[in-house]
PLY file of the C-alpha trace (Angstrom):
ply
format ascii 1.0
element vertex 241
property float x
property float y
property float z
element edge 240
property int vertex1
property int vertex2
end_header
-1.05 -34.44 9.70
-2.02 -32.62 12.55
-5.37 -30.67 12.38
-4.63 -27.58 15.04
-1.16 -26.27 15.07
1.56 -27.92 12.45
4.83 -27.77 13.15
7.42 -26.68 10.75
8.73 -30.06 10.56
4.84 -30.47 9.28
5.59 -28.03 6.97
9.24 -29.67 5.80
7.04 -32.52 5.15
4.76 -31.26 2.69
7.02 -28.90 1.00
9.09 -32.16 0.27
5.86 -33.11 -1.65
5.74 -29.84 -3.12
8.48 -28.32 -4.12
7.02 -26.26 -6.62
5.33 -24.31 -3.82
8.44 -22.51 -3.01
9.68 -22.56 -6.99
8.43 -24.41 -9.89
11.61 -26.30 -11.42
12.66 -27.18 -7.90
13.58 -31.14 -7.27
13.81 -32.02 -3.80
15.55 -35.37 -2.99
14.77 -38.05 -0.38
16.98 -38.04 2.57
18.91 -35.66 4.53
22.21 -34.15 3.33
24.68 -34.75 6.09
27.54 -31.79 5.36
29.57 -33.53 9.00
30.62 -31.95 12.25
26.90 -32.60 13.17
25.29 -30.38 10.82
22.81 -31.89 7.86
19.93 -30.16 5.87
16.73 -32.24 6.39
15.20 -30.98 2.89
17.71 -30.33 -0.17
17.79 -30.46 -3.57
18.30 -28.86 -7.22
16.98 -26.75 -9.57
16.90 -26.52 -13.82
20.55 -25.24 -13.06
21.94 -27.52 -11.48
22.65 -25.24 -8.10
21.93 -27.01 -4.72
18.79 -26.14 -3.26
18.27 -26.17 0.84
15.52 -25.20 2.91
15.67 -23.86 6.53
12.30 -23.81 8.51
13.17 -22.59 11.90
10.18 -21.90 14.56
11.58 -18.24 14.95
14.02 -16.40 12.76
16.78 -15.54 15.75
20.97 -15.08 15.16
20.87 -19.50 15.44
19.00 -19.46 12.10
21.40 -16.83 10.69
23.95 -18.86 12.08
22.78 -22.25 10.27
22.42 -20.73 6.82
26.08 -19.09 6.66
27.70 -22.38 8.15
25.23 -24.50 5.47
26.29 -22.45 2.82
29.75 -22.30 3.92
30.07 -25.85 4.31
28.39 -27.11 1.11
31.01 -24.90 -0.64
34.19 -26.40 1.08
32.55 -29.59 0.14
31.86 -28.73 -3.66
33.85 -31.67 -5.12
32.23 -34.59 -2.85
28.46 -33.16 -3.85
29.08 -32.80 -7.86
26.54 -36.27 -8.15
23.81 -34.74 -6.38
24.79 -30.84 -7.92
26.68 -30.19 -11.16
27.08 -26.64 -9.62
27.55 -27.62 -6.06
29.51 -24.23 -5.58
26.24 -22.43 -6.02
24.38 -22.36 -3.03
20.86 -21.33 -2.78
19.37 -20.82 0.58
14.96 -21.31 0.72
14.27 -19.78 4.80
10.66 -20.72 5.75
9.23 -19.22 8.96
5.91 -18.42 10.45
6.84 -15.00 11.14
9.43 -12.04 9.99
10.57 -8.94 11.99
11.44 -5.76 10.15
14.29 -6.34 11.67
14.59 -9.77 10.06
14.33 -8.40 6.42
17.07 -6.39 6.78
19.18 -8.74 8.02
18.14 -11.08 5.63
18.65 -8.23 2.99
22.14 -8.27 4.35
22.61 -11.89 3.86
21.36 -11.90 0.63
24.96 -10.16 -0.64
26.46 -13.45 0.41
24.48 -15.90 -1.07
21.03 -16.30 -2.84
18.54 -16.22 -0.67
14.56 -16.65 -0.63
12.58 -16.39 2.23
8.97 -17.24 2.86
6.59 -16.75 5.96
3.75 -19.38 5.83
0.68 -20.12 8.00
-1.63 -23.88 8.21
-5.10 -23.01 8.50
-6.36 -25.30 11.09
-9.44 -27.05 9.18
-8.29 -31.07 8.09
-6.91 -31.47 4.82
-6.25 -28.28 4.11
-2.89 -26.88 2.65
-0.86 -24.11 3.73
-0.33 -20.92 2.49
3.46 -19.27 1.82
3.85 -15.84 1.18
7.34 -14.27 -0.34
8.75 -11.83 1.80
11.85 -11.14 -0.04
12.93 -10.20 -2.47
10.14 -7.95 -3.58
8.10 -7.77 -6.84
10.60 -6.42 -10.29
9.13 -3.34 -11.13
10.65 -3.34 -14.53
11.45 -7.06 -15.34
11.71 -6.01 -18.90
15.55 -4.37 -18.10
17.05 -7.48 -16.26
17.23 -8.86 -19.99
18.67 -6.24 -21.37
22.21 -7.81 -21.70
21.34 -10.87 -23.49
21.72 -10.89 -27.26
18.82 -9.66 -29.46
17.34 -13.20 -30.69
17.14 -13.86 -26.68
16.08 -10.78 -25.42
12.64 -11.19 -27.86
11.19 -14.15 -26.89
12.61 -12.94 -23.17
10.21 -10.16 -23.03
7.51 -12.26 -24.51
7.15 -14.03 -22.03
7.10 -11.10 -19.41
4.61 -9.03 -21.69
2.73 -12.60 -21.51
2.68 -12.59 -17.38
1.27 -8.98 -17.87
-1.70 -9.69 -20.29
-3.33 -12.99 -19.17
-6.22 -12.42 -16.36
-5.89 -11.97 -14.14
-2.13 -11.08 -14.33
0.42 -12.74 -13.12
2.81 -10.71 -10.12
6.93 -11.19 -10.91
9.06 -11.41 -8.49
13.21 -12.43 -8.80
15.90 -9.51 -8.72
18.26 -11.78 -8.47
17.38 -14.38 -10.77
15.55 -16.55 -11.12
12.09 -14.41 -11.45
9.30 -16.31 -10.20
5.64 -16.20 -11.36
3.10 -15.88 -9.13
-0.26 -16.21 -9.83
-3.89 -16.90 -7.65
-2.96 -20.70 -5.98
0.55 -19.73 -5.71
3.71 -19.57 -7.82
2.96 -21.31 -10.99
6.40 -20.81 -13.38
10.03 -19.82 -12.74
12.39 -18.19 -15.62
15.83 -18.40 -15.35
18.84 -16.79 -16.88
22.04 -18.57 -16.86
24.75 -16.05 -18.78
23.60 -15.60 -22.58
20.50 -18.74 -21.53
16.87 -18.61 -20.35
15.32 -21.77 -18.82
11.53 -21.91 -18.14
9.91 -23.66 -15.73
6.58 -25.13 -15.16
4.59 -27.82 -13.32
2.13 -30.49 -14.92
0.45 -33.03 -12.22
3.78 -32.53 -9.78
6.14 -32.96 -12.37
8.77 -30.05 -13.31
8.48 -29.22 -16.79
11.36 -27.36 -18.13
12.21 -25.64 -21.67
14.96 -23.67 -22.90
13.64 -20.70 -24.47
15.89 -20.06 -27.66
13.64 -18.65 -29.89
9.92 -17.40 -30.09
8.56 -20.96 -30.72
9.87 -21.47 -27.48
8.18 -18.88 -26.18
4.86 -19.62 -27.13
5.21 -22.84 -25.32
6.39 -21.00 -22.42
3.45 -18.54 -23.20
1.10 -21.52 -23.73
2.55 -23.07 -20.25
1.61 -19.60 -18.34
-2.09 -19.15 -19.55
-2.65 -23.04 -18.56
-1.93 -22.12 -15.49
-3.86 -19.26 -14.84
-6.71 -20.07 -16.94
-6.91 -23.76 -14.60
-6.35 -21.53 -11.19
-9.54 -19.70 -12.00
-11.73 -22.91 -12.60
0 1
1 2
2 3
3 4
4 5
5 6
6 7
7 8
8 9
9 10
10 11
11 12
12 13
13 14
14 15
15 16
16 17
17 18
18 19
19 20
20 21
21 22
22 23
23 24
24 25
25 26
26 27
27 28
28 29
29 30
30 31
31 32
32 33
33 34
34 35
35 36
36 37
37 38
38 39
39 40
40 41
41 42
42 43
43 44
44 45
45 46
46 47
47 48
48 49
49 50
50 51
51 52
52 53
53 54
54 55
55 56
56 57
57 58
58 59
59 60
60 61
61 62
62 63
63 64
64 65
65 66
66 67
67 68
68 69
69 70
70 71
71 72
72 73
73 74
74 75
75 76
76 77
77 78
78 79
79 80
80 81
81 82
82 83
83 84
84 85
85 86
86 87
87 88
88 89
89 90
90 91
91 92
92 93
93 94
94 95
95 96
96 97
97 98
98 99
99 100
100 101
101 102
102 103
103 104
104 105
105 106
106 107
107 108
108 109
109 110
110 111
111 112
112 113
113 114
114 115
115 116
116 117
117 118
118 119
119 120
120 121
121 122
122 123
123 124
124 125
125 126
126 127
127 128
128 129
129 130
130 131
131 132
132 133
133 134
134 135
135 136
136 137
137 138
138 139
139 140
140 141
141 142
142 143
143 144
144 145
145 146
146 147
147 148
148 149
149 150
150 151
151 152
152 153
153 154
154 155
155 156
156 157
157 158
158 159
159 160
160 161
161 162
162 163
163 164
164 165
165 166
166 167
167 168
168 169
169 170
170 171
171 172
172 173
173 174
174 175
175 176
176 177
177 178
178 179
179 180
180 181
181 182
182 183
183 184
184 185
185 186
186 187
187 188
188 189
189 190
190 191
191 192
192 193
193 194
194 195
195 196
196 197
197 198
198 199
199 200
200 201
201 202
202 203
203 204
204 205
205 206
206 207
207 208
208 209
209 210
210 211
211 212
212 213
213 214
214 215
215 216
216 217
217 218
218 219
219 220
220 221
221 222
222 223
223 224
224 225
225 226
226 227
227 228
228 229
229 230
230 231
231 232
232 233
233 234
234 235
235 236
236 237
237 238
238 239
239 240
């Protein structure tokens, strides 16, 4: 790895190693995704869903990197069918855009894009010492504000152990930020995001690392929870060592 100015196909690299980086629950498979007409995704894969995953991690964000997502996005749709062994819900496109830098101008055309398709977007630096790692930093969407209320349609015996785990986030120290709107809300703590909780209709799905390998629980009921719970204060409580 270079030690003065990685590239973002550095940066493709390592987030291939670390998926969890960008969203714990991720999977990332080996290979690129070749969609035809000249046009394949260098790093792709799943998450707890089952929704393809891609990652774009263009020098600049310009109209070519617009471009790319839509016709990615377009494309893995139209090609559904073929993809259902790599994605049980290959019609559900998720878009990860990496870049050093973003405009105002590029959030709210991001912001835009995000209507079409979900869409996470991360600027990231590489300190220049050897061996170190580099930082990413969510630029959209922003943090929930009141987390609590994107439960509020699932049924009652849900909903509990639901805001469990939020009050959870909350309460350990130091506190964890939220971020999602849409879903899945992400967990971020000191080192970085640390847990992902998604809601799939009347379902929650939590998501967690241990030593680079996804861990993921279905939270049905408050036993559930307190793993989830258990899972968040790990985190945090090993982040502050």
């Amino acid at each position: 790895m270079a030690s003065t100015s990685p590239s973002s196909a550095d940066l493709l690299a390592w987030l291939a190693e670390h998926p969890a980086a960008l969203e714990p629950g991720l999977v990332f498979y080996e290979g690129a995704l070749d969609l035809g007409a000249k046009l394949s995704v260098p790093l792709h894969g799943v998450d707890p869903l089952g929704r393809p995953c891609v990652v774009h991690a263009p020098e600049v964000v310009d109209t070519s990197a617009m471009e790319w997502m839509v016709e990615v996005v377009s494309r893995l749709r139209a090609e559904a069918d073929r993809l259902t062994r790599w994605y049980t819900r290959a019609k559900e496109p998720r878009v990860f855009l990496v870049a050093p830098h973003f405009r105002r101008q590029d959030r709210d055309r991001l912001t835009l894009l995000a209507d079409a398709f979900p869409l996470r977007a991360f600027s990231w630096e590489w300190p220049a010492e050897e061996g170190s790692a580099p930082s990413l930093l969510l630029e959209m969407p922003l943090s929930v504000k009141d987390s609590a209320k994107s439960l509020g349609d699932l049924p009652e015996e849900l909903r509990r152990p639901g805001q469990r785990i939020l009050r959870a986030a909350d309460q350990v120290r130091p506190p964890l930020t939220k971020v999602g709107a849409p879903w899945p809300l992400l967990f971020i703590g000191s080192q970085g995001p640390c847990a992902s909780l998604y809601k799939d209709g009347n379902d929650l799905v939590f998501a967690s690392q241990k030593e680079g390998v996804p861990e993921v629980l279905e939270i049905v009921d408050d036993e559930s929870a307190d793993i989830a719970i258990d899972r968040l204060m790990r985190e945090q409580w090993q982040s502050s060592r």
